[in-house]
C-alpha positions in Angstrom: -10.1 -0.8 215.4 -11.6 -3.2 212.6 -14.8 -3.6 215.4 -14.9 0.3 215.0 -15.2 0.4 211.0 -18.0 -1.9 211.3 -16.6 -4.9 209.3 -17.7 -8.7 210.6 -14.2 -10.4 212.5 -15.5 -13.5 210.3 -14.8 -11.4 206.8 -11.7 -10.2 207.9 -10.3 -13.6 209.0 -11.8 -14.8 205.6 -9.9 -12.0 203.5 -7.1 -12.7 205.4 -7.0 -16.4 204.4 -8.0 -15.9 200.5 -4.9 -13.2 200.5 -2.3 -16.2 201.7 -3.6 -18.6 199.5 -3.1 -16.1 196.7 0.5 -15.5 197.9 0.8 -19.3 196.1 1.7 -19.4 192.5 -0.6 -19.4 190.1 -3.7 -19.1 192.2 -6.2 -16.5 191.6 -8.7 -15.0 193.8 -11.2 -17.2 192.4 -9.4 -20.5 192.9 -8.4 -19.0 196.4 -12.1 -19.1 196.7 -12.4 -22.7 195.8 -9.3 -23.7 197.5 -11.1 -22.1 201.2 -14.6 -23.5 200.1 -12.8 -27.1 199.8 -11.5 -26.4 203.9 -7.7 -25.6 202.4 -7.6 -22.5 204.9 -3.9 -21.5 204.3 -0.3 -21.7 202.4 0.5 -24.8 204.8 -2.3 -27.1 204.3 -2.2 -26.9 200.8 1.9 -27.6 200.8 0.7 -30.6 202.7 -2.2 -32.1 200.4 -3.4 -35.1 198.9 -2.9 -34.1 195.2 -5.7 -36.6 194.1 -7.8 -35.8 197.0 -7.3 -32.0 196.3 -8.3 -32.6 192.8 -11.4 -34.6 193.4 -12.6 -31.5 196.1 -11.8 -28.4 194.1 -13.7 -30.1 190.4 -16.6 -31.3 193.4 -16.6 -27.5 195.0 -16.5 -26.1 191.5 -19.5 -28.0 190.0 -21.7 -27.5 193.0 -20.8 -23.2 192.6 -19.8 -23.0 189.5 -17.1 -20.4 189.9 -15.2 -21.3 186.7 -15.7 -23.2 183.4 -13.7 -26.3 183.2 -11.5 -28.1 185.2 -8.2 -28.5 186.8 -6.5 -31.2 186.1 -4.6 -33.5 188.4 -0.9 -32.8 186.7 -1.4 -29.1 188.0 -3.2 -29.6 191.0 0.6 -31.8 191.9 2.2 -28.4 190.3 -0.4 -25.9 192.8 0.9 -28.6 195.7 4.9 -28.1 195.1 4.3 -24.6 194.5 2.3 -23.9 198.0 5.4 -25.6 200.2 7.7 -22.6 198.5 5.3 -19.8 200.4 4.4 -22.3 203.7 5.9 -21.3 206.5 
């Protein structure tokens, strides 16, 4: 059905993944952006992450695209981890 509306399998899968990763708390479509440009692909990986090497990728993914001002910091990058393993399944 999808083939026959003329959307790309490869933007579907990749809406698909931004709307799980919203399903966390606190993340918005923009950091869900991030969060799948840094290879965190859903709820689970996240839930299952290096705090410190989360941090490091998201501020690294950020500069590089600038998709926000600022930065995350590590204290709620360990909150964005805890939070993911309540929507994992």
């Amino acid at each position: 059905m999808i083939d026959d509306l003329g959307f790309d399998q490869e933007f579907i899968e990749s809406i698909h993944v931004l709307i799980d990763l919203t399903r966390i708390q606190w993340i918005s479509p923009i950091v869900a952006r991030v969060l799948f440009s840094t290879g965190y692909n859903n709820t689970e990986m996240v839930s299952k992450a290096n705090a410190d090497e989360l941090c490091s990728k998201l501020d690294r993914v950020n500069k590089e695209n600038q998709y926000f001002t600022g930065k995350i910091g590590l204290r709620d990058i360990k909150r964005l981890v805890k939070a993911a393993a309540y929507v994992s399944y």
